[in-house]
N, C-alpha and C positions, 0 to 999 in steps of 0.2 A: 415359295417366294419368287416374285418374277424376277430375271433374269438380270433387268436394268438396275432394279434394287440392291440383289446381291452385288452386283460389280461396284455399285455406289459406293457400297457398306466396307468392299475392300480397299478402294479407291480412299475411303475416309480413313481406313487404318493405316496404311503406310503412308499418309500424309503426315497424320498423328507421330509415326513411328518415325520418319524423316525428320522431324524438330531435334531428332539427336537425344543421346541420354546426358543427362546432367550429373555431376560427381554423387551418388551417393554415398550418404554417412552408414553409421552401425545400425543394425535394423533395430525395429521397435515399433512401438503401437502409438506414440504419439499423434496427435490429432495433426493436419496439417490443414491450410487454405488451401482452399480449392477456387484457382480461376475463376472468374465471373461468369466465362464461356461454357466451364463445365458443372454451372452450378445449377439446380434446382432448390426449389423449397420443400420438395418431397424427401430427395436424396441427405439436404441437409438435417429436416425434421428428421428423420432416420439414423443418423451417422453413417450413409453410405459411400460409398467413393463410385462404388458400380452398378447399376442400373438396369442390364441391358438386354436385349433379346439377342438369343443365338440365331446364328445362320450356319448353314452347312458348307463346306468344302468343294469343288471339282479338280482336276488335274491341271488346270489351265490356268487357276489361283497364280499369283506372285507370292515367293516366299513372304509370312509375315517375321519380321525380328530374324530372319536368317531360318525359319522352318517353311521348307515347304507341307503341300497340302500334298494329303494323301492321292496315292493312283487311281482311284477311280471314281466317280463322281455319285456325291450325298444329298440327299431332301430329308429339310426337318421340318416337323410342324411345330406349332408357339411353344420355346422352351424359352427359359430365362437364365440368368448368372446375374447375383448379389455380390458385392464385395463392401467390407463394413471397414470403419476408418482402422478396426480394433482386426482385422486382418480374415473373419470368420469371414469366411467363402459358402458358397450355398447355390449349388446347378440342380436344377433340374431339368434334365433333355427326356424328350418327346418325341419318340418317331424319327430320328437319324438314323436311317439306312441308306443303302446302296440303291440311287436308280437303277430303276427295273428291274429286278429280281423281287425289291421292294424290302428286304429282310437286311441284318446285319449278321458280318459273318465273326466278328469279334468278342470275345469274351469279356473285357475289359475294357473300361475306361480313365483316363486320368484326366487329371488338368493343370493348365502352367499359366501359374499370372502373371504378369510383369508389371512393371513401374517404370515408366517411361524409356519402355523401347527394350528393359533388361530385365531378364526371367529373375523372380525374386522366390518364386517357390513352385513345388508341382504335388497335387496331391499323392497320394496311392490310391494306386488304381481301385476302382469297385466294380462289380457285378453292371455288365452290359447286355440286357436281353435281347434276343434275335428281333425285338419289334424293336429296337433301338432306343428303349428305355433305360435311363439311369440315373441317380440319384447321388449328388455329393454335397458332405457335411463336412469344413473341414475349417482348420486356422492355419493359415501362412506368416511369415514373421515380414511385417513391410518394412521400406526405411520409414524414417521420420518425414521425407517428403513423395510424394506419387500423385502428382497432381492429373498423370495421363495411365489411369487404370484400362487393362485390359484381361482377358481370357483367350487362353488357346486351347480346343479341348486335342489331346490327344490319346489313341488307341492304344492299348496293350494286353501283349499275351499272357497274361499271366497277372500276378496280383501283387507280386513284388516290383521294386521300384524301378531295379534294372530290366525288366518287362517293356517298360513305358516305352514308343515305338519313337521317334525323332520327327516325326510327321506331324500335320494336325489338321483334323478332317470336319470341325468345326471352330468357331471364334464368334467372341462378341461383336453385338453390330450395331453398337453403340457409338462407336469413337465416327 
């Protein structure tokens, strides 16, 4: 992904993330409206809320939502993140490694969506292969409104939750 792209991509997230969080209620699967601006006929014919290709991380990143990016700098090839109105999440990363060496050194991976601006779940980590392959299947509990979906992928050592490392060394590049 070139350079200008990626900065776009972060550029569009903490603008997203700057409109502030709004009060939310008790979580739930309720369906909600989705703005005009973030809407498709695709995403709607689907019941999606998220749509979007990943992009990878470097050092230089602005915290997103109060996490910084990881210490050393990532390339990914075409991966995606689904997020459904009903909460089922769905990654599939491609090729997120470490430039130059070209491999990942981490066992694990997890991920943290939020709902405008505030983490509303994170999965359990899964198997991270050294080609920086990974695959996640999961349901988060959303509120009843999230009209500014995101994803943050974060590393972890291990496979339990408190593994999951405070960093994130990829993110949707959607918003």
């Amino acid at each position: 992904m070139r350079l200008l792209t990626r900065v776009t991509l972060v550029a569009a997230v903490l603008a997203v993330a700057g409109g502030g969080a709004v009060g939310l209620t008790a979580a739930g699967t309720a369906a909600a409206t989705t703005p005009a601006h973030l809407t498709s006929s695709h995403r709607d014919a689907h019941g999606l809320l998220l749509n979007a290709a990943l992009a990878p991380s470097v050092p230089t990143d602005p915290a997103i939502f109060g996490v910084k990016p990881g210490g050393v700098p990532w390339q990914i090839r075409p991966s995606r993140v689904r997020l459904g109105r009903d909460g089922r999440l769905v990654v599939n990363v491609d090729g997120l490694v470490v430039v130059g060496p070209g491999t990942n050194p981490l066992p694990d991976l997890a991920a943290t969506v939020y709902c405008n601006g505030v983490a509303v779940g994170t999965t359990g980590p899964v198997a991270f292969s050294t080609r920086g392959n990974a695959r996640m299947r999961a349901t988060v509990s959303l509120p009843a409104l999230c009209p500014v979906p995101s994803v943050l992928l974060n590393p972890a050592r291990g496979t339990m939750s408190s593994d999951v490392l405070p960093v994130y060394i990829g993110f949707d590049g959607r918003a």
